[in-house]
C-alpha positions in Angstrom: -8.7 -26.2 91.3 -8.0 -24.3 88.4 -9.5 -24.7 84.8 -7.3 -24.6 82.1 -9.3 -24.0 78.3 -7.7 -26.0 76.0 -9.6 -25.3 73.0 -12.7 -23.1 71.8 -15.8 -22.8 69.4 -18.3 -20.9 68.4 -21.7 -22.0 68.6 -24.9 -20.6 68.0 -27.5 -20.0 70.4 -29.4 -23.0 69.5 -26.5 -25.2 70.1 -26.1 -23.5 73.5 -30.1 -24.0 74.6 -29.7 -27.8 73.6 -26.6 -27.5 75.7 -28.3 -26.2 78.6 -31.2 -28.2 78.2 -29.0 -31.5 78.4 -27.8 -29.9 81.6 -30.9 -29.0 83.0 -31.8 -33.1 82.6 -28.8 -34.6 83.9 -28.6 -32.1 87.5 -30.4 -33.1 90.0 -30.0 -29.9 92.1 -30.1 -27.6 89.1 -28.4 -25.4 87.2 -26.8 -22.2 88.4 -28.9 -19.3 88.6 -27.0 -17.5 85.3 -27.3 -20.8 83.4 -31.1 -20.2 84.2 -31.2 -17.1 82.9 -29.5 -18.0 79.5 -31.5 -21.0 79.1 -34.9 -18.2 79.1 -32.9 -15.8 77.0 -32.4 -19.4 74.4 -35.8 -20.7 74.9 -37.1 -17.0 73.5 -34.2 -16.3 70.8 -32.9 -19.4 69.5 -35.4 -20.1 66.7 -33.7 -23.1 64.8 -33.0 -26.4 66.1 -29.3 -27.0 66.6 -29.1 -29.6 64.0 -30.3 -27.2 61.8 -28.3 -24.3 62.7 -25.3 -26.0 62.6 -26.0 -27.1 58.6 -26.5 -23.2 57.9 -23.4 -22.5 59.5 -21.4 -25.4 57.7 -22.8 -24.3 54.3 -22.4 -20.9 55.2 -18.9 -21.2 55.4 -18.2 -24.0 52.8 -20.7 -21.9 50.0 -20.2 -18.5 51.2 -16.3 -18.8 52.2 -17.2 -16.3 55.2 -15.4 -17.1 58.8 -17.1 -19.3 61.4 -18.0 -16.6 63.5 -19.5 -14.5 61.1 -21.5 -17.4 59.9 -22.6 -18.2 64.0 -24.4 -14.3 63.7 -26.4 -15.1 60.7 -27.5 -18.2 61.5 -28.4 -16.9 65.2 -30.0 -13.6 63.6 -31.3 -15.5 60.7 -31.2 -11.6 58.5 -34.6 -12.2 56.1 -33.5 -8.9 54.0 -30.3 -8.5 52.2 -29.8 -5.0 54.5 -29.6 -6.6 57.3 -27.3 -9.3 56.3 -25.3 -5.8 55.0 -25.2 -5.0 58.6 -23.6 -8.3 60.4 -21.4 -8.6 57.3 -20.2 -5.4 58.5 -18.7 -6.3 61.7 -15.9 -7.3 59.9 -14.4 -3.9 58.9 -11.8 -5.1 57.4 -13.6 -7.3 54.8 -15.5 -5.8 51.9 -18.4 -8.2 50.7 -19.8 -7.6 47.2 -23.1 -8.2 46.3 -22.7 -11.6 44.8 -21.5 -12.5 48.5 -24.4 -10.8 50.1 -26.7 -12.7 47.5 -25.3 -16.3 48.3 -26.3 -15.6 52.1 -29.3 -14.6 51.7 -30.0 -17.7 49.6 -28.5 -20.2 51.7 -30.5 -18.0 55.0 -33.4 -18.4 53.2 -33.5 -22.4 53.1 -32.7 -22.8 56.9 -34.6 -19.8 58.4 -38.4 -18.6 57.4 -38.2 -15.4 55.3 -40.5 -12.9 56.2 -39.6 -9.8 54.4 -38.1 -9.5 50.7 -36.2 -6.5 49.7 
């Protein structure tokens, strides 16, 4: 049988642990042995709920007008210093963010994620 995709998202890692976590509920013979191994990876990494880190993505995109998948790597990351946010923000080369961008971020980062370090 072949699968055909017929749309995709991005989602952030705590969307994919509550994902996998359904899944892990509903089998009965369990998951596959890589969906295992993603679901430990998630249960370590993903550090907001998926409610949550959905809202940061939304606002993130709304407030901050930068693209969806952009938005999935901070809110995964959650960058506590304005140099790291530099760095993600950087993986789109052909996109120069000011400082009034990198600002907004960090404030919207801020009321989703726990800051630890100020700059």
């Amino acid at each position: 049988m072949t699968r055909k995709i017929l749309s995709s998202k991005s989602i952030t890692w705590s969307e994919a642990k509550e994902i996998l976590q359904k899944r892990k509920q509903e089998s009965s013979g369990g998951i596959l042995v890589t969906q295992e191994r993603a679901w430990e990876y998630l249960k370590t990494f993903a550090v907001l709920d998926a409610e949550t880190a959905r809202k940061l993505v939304n606002e993130l995109v709304n407030e901050a007008s930068i693209d969806e998948d952009l938005a999935v790597v901070v809110a995964n990351m959650c960058p506590s210093t304005k140099g790291e946010i530099r760095s993600i923000l950087e993986m789109k080369k052909e996109i120069q963010y000011n400082e009034e961008v990198v600002n907004k971020i960090k404030s919207i980062v801020d009321k989703y994620c726990q800051p630890t370090i100020e700059e």
